[in-house]
C-alpha positions as CSV (number, residue, x, y, z in Angstrom):
1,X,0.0,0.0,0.0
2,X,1.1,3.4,-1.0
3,X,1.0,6.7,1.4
4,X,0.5,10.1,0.7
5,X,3.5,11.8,1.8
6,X,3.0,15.6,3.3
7,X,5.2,18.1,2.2
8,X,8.0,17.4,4.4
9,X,8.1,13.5,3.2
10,X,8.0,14.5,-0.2
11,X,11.0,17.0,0.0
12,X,12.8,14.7,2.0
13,X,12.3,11.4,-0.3
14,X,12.9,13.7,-3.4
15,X,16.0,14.5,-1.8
16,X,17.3,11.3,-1.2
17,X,16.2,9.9,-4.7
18,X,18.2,12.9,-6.3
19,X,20.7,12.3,-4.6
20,X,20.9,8.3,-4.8
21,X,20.2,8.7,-8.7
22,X,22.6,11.7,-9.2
23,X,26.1,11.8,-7.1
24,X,25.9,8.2,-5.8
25,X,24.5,6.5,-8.6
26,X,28.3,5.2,-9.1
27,X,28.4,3.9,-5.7
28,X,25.1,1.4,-6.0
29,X,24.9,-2.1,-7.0
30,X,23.1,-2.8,-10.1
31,X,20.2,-4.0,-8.2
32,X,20.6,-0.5,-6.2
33,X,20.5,1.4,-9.0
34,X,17.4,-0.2,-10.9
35,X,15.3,-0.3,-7.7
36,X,16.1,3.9,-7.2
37,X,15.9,4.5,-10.7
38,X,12.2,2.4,-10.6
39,X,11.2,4.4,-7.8
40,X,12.7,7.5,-8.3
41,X,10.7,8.1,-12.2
42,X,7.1,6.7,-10.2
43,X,7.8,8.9,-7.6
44,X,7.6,12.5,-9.8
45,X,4.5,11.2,-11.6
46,X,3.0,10.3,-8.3
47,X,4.8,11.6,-5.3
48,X,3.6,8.1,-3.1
49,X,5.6,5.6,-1.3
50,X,5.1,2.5,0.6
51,X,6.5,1.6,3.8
52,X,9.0,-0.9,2.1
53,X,10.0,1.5,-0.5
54,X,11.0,4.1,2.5
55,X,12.2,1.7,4.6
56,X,14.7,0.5,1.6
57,X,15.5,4.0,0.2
58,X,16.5,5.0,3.6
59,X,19.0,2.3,4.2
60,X,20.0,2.0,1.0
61,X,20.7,6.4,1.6
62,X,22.3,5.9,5.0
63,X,25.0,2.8,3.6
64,X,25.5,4.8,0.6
65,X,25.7,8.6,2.3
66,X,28.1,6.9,5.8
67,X,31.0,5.7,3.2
């Protein structure tokens, strides 16, 4: 199930997806880079995620963004 993000969550997840598809895109496996890639183009037609998809955004920012 996908959720509504507020402005905040949307900033924040639009952030991160830049980010993750932009200056670490290098950095991420192939399976990292289709899954943001997947997520990233869904998410600026329809600025929804769902629990799993922030969930593995987030870690897959934090592991990327701590090295």
């Amino acid at each position: 199930m996908k959720y509504p993000l507020n402005e905040n969550g949307k900033n924040l997840y639009l952030s991160k997806l830049s980010a993750l598809s932009d200056e670490y895109f290098h950095r991420l496996t192939p399976w990292q880079r289709k899954f943001v890639n997947s997520v990233y183009e869904s998410f600026l037609q329809k600025p929804e995620l769902s629990k799993k998809q922030m969930d593995q955004v987030d870690n897959i920012f934090w592991q990327i963004a701590d090295v």
